[in-house]
C-alpha positions as CSV (number, residue, x, y, z in Angstrom):
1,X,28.9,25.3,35.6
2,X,30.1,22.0,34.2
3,X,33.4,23.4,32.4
4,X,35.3,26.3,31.4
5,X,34.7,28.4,28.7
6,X,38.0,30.3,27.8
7,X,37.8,32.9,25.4
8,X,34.6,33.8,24.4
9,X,34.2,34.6,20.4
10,X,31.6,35.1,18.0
11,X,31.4,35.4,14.3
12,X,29.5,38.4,12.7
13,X,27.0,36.1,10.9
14,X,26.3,34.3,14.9
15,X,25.6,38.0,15.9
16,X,23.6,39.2,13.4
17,X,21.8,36.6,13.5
18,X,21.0,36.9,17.6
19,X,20.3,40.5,17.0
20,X,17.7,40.2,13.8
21,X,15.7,37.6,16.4
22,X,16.3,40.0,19.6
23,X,18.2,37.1,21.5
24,X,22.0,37.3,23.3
25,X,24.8,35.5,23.1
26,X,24.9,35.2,26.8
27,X,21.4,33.4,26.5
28,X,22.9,30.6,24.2
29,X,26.4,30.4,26.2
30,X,24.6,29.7,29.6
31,X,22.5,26.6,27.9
32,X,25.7,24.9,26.3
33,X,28.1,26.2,30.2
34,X,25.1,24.1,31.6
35,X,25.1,21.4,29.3
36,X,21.9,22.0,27.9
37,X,23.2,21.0,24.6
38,X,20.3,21.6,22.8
39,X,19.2,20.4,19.4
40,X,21.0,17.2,19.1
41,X,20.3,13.3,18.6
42,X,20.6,11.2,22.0
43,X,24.1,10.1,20.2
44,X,26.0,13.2,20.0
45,X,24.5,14.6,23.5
46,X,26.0,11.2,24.7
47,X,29.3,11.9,23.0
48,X,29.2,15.6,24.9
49,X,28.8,14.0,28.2
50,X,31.7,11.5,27.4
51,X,33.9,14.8,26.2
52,X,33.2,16.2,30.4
53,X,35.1,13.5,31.4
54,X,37.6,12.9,28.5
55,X,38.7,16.5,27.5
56,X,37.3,16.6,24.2
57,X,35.5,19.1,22.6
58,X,32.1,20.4,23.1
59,X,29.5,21.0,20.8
60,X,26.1,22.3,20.9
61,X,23.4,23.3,18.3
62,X,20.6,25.7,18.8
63,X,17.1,26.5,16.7
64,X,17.0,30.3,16.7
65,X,14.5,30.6,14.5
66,X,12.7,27.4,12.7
67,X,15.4,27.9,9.1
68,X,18.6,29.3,11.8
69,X,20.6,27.2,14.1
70,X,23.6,29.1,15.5
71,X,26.1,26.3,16.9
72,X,28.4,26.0,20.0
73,X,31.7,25.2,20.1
74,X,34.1,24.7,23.0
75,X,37.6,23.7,21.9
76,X,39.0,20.2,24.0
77,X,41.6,22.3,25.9
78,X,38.8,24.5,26.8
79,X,40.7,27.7,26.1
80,X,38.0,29.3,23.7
81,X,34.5,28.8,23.2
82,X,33.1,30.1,19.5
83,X,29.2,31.1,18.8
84,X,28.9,30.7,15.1
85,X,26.8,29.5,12.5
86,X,26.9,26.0,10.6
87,X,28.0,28.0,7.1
88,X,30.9,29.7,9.1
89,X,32.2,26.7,9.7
């Protein structure tokens, strides 16, 4: 893996939401520890590979469902990572 996750959290809305379309969190968590980053423009997957080398924080956004994208979150100092949806934000 390309970076360390910490803490591992997820809101209830991120779960429910993984549940009502059968998935896991750990499905979504391995794509973004891999830097599959998902749904993003070329600009903001360049800006995650520029945060590997700079310590900044990691995002990544993921269609569950064609109307719900659950987002990934790693903090810069890499001590939590947070599965949670763009309204929870």
């Amino acid at each position: 893996m390309r970076f360390a996750l910490g803490h591992v959290v997820a809101t209830p809305g991120a779960l429910e939401l993984l549940s009502r379309y059968g998935r896991t969190p750990a499905e979504y968590l391995a794509r973004h520890h891999s830097g599959d980053w998902g749904d993003l423009d070329a600009h903001d997957k360049r800006e995650n590979e520029r945060a590997l080398r700079t310590g900044a924080r990691l995002f990544s956004a993921y269609a569950v469902s064609p109307l719900n994208t659950l987002w990934v979150i790693t903090e810069a100092d890499r001590s939590s990572t947070t599965l949670l949806l763009p309204e929870d934000y």
